[in-house]
TORFI-873153 format. One record per atom (N, C-alpha, C): residue number from 1; residue in three letters; chain; atom name; x, y, z. Coordinates in pm, whole numbers. Last residue first. Example, Ala and Ser with C-alpha at 12.3 -4.5 7.8 and 13.67 -1.06 7.14 Angstrom:
// residues 2
2:SER:A:N:1285:-225:708
2:SER:A:CA:1367:-106:714
2:SER:A:C:1290:3:787
1:ALA:A:N:1319:-569:780
1:ALA:A:CA:1230:-450:780
1:ALA:A:C:1320:-330:780
// end
This chain:
// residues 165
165:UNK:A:N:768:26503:19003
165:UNK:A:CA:742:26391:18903
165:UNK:A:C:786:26365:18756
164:UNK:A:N:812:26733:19065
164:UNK:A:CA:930:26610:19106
164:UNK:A:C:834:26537:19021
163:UNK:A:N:649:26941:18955
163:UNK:A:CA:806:26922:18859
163:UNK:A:C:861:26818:18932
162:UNK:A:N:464:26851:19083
162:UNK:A:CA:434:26816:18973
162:UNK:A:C:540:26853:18891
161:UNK:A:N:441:26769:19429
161:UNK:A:CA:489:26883:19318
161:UNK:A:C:497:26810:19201
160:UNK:A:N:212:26651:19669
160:UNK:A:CA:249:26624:19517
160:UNK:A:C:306:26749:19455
159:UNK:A:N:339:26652:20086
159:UNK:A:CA:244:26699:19972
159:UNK:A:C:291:26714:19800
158:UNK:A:N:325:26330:20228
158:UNK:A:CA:376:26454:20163
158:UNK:A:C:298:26540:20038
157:UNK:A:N:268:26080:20217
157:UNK:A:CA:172:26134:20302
157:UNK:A:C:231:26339:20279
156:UNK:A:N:552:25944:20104
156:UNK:A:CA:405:25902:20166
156:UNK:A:C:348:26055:20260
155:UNK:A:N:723:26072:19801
155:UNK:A:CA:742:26044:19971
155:UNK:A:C:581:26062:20028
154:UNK:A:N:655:25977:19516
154:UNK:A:CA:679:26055:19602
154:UNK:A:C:692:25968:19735
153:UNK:A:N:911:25703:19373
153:UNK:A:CA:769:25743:19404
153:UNK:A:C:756:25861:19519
152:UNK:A:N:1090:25821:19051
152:UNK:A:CA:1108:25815:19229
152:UNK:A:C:944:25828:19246
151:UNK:A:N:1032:25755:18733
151:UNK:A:CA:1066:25806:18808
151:UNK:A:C:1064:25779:18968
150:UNK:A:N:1163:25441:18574
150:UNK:A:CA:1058:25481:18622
150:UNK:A:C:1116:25629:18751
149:UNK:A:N:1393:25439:18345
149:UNK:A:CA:1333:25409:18484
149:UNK:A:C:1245:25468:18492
148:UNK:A:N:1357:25360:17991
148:UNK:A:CA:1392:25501:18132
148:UNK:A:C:1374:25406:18251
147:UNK:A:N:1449:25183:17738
147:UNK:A:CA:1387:25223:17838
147:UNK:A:C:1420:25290:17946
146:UNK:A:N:1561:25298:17432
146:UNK:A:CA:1640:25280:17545
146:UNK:A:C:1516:25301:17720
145:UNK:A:N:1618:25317:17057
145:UNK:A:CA:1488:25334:17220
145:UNK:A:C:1585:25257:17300
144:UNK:A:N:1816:25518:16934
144:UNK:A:CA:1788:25368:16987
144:UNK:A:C:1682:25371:17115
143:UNK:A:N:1748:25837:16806
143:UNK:A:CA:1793:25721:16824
143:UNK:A:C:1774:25633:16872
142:UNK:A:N:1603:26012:16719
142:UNK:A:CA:1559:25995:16844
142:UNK:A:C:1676:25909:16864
141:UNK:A:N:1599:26274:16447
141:UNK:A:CA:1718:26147:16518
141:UNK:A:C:1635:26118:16654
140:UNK:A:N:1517:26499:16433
140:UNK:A:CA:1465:26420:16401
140:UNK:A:C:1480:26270:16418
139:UNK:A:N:1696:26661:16500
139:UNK:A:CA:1593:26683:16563
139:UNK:A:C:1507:26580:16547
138:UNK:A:N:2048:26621:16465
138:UNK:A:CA:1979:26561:16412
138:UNK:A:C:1823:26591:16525
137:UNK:A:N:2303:26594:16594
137:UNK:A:CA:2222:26713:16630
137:UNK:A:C:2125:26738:16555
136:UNK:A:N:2461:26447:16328
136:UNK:A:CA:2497:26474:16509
136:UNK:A:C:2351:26576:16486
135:UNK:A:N:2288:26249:16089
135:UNK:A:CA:2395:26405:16143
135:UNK:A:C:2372:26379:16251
134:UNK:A:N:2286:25900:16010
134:UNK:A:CA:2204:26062:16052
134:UNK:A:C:2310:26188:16106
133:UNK:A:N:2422:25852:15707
133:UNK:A:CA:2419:25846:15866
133:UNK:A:C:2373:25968:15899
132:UNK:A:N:2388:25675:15350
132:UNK:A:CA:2378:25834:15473
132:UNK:A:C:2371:25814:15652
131:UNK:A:N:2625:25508:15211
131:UNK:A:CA:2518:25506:15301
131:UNK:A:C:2524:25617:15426
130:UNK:A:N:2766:25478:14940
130:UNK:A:CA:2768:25541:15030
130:UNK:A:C:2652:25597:15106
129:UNK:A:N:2661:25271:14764
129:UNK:A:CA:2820:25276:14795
129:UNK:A:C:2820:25422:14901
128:UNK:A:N:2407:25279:14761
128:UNK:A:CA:2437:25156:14813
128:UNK:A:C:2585:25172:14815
127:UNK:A:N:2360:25500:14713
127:UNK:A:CA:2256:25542:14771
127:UNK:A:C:2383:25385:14861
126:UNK:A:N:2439:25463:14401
126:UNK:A:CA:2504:25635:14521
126:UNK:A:C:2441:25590:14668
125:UNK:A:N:2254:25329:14297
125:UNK:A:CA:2386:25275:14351
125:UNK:A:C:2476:25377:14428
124:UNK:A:N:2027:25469:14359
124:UNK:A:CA:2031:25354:14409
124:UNK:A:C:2152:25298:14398
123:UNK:A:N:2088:25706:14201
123:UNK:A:CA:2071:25764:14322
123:UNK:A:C:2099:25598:14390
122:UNK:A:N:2114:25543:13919
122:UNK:A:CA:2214:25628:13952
122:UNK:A:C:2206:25653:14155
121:UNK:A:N:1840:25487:13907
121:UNK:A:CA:1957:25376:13899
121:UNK:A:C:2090:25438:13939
120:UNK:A:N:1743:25746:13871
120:UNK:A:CA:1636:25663:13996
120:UNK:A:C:1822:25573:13965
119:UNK:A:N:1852:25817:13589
119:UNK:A:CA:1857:25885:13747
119:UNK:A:C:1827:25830:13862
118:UNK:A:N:1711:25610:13477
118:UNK:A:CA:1890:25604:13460
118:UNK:A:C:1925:25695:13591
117:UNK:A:N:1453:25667:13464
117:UNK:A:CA:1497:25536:13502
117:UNK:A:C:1641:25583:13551
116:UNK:A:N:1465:25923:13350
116:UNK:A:CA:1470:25907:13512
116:UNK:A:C:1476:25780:13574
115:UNK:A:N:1549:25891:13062
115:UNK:A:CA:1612:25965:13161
115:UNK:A:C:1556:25922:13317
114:UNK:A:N:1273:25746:13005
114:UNK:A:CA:1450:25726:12983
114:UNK:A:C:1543:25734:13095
113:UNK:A:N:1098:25924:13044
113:UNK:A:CA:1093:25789:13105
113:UNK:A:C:1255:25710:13115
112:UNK:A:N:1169:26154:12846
112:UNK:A:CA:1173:26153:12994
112:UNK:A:C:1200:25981:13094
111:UNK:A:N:1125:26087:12603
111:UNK:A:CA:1269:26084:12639
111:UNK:A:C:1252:26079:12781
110:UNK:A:N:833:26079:12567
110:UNK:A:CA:943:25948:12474
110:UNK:A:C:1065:25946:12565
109:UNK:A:N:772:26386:12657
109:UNK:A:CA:671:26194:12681
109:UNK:A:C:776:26060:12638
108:UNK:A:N:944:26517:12535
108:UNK:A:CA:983:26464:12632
108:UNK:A:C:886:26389:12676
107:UNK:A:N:882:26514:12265
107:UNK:A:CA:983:26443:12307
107:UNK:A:C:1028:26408:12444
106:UNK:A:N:625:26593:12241
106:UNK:A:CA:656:26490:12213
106:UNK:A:C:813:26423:12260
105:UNK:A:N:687:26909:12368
105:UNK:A:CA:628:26808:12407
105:UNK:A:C:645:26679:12384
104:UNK:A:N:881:26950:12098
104:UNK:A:CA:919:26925:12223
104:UNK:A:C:843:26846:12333
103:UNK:A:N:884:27013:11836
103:UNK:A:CA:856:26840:11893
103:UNK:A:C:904:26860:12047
102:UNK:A:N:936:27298:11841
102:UNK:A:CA:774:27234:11807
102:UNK:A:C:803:27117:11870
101:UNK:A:N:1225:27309:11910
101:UNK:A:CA:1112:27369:11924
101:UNK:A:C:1003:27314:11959
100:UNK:A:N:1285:27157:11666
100:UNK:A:CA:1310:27076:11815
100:UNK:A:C:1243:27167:11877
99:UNK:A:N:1243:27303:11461
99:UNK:A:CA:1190:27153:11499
99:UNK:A:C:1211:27117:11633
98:UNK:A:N:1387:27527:11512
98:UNK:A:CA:1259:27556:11532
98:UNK:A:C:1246:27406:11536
97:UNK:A:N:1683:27421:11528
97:UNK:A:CA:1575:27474:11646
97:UNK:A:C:1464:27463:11677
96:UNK:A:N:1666:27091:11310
96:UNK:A:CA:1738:27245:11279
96:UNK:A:C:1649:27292:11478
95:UNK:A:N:1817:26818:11383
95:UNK:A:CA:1727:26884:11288
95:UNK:A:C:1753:27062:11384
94:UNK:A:N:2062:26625:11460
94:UNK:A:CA:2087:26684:11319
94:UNK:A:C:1957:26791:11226
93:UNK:A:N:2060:26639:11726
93:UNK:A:CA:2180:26769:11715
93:UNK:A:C:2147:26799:11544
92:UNK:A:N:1886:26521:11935
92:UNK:A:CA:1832:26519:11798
92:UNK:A:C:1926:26641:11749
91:UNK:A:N:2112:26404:12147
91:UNK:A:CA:2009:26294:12051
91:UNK:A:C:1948:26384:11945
90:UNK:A:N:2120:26678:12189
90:UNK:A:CA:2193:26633:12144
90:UNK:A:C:2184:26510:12102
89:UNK:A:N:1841:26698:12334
89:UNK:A:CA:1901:26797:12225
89:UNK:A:C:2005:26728:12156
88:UNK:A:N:1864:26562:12537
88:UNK:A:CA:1756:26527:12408
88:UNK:A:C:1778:26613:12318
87:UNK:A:N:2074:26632:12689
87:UNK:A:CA:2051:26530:12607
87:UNK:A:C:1944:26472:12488
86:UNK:A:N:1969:26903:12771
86:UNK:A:CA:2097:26914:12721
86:UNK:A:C:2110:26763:12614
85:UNK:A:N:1727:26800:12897
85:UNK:A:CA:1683:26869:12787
85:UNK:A:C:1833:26853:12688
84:UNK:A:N:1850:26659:13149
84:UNK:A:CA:1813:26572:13042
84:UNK:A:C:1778:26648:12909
83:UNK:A:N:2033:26852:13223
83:UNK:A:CA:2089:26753:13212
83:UNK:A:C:1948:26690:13124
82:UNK:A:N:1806:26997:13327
82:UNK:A:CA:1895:27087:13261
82:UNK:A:C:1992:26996:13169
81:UNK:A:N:1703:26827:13537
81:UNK:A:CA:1619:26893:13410
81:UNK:A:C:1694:26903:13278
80:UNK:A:N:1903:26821:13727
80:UNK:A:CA:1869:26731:13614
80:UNK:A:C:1767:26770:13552
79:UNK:A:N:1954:27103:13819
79:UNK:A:CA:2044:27016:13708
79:UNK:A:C:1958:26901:13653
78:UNK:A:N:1696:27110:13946
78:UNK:A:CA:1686:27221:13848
78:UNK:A:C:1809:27177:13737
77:UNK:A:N:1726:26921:14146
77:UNK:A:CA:1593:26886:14002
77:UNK:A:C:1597:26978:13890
76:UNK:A:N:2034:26857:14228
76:UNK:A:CA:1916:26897:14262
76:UNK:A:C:1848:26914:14134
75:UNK:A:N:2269:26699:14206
75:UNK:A:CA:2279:26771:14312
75:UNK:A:C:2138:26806:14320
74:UNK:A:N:2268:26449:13911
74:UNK:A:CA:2293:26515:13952
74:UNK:A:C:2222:26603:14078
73:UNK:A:N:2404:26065:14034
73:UNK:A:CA:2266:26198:13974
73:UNK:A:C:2319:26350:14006
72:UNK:A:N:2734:26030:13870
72:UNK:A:CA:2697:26056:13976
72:UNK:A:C:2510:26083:13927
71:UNK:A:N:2887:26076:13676
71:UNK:A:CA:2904:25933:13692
71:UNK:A:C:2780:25956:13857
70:UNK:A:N:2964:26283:13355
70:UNK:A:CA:2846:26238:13491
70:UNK:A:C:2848:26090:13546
69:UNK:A:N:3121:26355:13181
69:UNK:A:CA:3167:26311:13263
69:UNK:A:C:3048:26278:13360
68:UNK:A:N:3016:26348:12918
68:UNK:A:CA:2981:26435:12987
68:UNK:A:C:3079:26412:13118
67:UNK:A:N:3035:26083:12804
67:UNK:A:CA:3108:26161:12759
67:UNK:A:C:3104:26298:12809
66:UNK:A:N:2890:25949:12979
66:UNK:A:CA:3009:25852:13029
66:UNK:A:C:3092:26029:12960
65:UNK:A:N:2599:25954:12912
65:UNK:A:CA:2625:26065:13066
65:UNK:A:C:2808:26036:13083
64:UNK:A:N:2611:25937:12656
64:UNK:A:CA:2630:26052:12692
64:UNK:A:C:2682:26151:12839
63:UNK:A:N:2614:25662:12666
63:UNK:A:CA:2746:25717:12636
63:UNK:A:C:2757:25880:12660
62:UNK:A:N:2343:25635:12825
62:UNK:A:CA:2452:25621:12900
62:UNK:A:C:2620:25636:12816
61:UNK:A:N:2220:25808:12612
61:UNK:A:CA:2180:25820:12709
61:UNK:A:C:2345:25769:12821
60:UNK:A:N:2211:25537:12398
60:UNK:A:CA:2304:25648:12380
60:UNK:A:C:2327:25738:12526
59:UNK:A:N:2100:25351:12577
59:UNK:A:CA:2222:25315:12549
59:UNK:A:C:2308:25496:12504
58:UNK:A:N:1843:25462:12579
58:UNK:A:CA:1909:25375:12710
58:UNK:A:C:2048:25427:12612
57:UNK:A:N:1738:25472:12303
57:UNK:A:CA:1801:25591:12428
57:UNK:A:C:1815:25574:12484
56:UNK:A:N:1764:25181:12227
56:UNK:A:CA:1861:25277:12135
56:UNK:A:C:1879:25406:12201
55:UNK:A:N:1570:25091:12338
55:UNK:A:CA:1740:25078:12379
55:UNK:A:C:1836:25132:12347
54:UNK:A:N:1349:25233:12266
54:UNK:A:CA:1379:25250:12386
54:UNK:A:C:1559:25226:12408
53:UNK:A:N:1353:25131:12001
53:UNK:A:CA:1371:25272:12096
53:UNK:A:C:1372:25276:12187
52:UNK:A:N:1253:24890:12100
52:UNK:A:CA:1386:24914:12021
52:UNK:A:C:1463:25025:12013
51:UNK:A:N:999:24884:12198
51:UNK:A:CA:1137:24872:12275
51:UNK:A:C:1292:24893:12188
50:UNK:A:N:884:25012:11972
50:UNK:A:CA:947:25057:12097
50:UNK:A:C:1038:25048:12191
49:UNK:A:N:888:24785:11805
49:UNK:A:CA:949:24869:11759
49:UNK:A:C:947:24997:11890
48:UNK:A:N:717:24575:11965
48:UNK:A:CA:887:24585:11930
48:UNK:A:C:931:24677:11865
47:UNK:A:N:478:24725:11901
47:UNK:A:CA:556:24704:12014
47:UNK:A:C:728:24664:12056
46:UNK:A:N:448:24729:11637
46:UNK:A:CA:442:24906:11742
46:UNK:A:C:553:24834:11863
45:UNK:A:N:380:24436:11605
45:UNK:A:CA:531:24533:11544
45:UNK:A:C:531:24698:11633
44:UNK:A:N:342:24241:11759
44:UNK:A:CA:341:24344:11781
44:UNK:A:C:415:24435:11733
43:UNK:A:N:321:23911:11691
43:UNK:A:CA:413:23996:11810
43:UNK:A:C:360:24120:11731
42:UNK:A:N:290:23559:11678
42:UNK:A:CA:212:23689:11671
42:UNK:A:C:294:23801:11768
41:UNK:A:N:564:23322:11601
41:UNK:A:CA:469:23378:11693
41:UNK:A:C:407:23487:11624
40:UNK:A:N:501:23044:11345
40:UNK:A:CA:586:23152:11399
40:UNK:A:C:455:23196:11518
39:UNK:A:N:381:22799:11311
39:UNK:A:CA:559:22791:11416
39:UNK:A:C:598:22943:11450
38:UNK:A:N:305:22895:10960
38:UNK:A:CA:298:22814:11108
38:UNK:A:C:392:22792:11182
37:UNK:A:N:212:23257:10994
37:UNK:A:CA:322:23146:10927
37:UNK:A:C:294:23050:11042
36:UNK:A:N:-72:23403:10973
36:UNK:A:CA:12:23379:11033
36:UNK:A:C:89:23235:10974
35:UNK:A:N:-312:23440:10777
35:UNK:A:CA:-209:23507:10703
35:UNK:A:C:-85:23486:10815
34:UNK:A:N:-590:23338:11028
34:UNK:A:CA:-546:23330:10879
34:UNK:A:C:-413:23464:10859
33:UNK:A:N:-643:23271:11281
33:UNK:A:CA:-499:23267:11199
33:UNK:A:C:-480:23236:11092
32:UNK:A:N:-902:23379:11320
32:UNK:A:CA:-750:23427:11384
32:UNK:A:C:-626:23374:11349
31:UNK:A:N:-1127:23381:11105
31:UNK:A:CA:-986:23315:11168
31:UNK:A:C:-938:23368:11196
30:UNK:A:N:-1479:23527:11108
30:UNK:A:CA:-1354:23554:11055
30:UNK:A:C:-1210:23431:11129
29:UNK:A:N:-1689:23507:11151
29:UNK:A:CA:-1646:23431:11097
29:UNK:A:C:-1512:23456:11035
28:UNK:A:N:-1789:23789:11185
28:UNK:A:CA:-1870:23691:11186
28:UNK:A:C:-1749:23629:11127
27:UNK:A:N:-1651:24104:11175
27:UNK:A:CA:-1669:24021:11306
27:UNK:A:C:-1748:23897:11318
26:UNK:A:N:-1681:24158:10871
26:UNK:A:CA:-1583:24113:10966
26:UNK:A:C:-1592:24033:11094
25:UNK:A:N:-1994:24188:10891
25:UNK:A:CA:-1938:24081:10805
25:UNK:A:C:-1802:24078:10841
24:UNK:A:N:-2005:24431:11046
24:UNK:A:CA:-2102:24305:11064
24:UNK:A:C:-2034:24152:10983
23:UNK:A:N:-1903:24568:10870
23:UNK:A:CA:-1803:24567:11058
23:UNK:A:C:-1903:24422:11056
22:UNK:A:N:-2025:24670:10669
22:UNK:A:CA:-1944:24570:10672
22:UNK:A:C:-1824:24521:10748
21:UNK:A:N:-2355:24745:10620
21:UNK:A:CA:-2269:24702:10730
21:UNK:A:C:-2159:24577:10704
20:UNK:A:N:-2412:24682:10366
20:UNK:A:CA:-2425:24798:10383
20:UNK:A:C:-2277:24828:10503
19:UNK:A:N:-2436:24487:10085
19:UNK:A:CA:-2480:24499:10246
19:UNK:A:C:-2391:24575:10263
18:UNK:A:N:-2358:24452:9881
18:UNK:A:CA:-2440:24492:9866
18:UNK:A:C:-2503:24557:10005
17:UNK:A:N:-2084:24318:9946
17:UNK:A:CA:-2094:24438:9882
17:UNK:A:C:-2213:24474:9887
16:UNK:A:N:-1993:24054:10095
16:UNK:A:CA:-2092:24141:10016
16:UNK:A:C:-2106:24269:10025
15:UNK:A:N:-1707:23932:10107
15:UNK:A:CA:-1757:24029:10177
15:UNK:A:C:-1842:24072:10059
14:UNK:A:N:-1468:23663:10133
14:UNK:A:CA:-1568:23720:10074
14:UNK:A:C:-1629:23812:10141
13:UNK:A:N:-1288:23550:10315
13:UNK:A:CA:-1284:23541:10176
13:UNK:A:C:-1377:23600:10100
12:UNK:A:N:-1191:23859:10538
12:UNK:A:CA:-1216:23691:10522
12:UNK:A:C:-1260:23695:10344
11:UNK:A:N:-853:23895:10592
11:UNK:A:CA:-941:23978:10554
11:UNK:A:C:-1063:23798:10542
10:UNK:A:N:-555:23835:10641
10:UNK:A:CA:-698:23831:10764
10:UNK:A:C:-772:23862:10758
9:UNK:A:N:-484:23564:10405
9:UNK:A:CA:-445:23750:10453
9:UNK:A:C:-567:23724:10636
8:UNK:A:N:-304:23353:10236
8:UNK:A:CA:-387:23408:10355
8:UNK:A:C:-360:23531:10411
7:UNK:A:N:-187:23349:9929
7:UNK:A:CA:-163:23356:10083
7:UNK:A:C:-323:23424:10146
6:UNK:A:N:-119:23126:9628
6:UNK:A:CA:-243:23195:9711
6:UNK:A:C:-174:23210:9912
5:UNK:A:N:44:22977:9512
5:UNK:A:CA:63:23116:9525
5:UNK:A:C:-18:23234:9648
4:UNK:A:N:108:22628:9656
4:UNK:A:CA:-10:22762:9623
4:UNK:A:C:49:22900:9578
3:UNK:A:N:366:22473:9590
3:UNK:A:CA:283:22535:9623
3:UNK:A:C:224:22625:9586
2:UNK:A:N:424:22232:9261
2:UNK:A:CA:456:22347:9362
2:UNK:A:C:344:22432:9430
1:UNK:A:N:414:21894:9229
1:UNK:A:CA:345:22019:9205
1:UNK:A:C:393:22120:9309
// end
């Protein structure tokens, strides 16, 4: 004999109709694994479907910075601004102004996170192939503590100037 036709959904098998409250009749008795295949996992379709976007602007993201020539972050916050809008534009090159216009907010909640991972990763290998040394004449430089001597004790019974000390 061939299997059931019948599938399991997550709805439960019956729900009266006559009763009113029917959040009350979900949350009683319902299975958590009714309509799951056995062996498979429970996953998150929103959720894998983010990360999926996500790789898909990782990845274009780094052919863009390769076809731009950018191998570096860029010099200060007003380029990379300028640098990531230039890319989210050109990730969306096939809808018309005014759309990109309007979805702008939205896009940069989605695109930003992108972008400054790849900037933060950029400054950390800039940061590890060429390591900053403090400038000469540096105010801020104390350099290597180095204990003093102790100044000269005055001379006994002489009277205290307070520039020999």
């Amino acid at each position: 004999m061939s299997e059931s036709v019948y599938r399991k959904t997550p709805l439960p098998v019956r729900l009266d109709l006559n009763k009113r409250n029917t959040r009350e009749q979900l949350s009683q008795g319902t299975d958590d694994q009714r309509g799951v295949l056995q062996g498979a996992g429970v996953a998150c379709p929103t959720t894998e479907s983010q990360k999926d976007c996500n790789e898909v602007m990782r990845k274009d993201l780094e052919q863009w910075l390769v076809d731009h020539g950018i191998s570096g972050p860029p010099p200060s916050p007003e380029v990379e601004q300028r640098a990531m809008w230039q890319w989210i534009r050109d990730f969306h090159k096939e809808y018309s102004d005014d759309w990109y216009t309007r979805n702008m907010p939205r896009l940069r909640d989605q695109f930003r996170p992108i972008f400054v991972q790849q900037m933060k990763r950029m400054r950390e290998q800039e940061a590890k192939a060429h390591p900053v040394e403090p400038a000469a004449g540096d105010l801020l430089d104390l350099g290597p503590y180095t204990p003093q001597q102790a100044p000269p004790a005055p001379a006994p019974g002489g009277s205290v100037d307070l520039l020999d000390m």
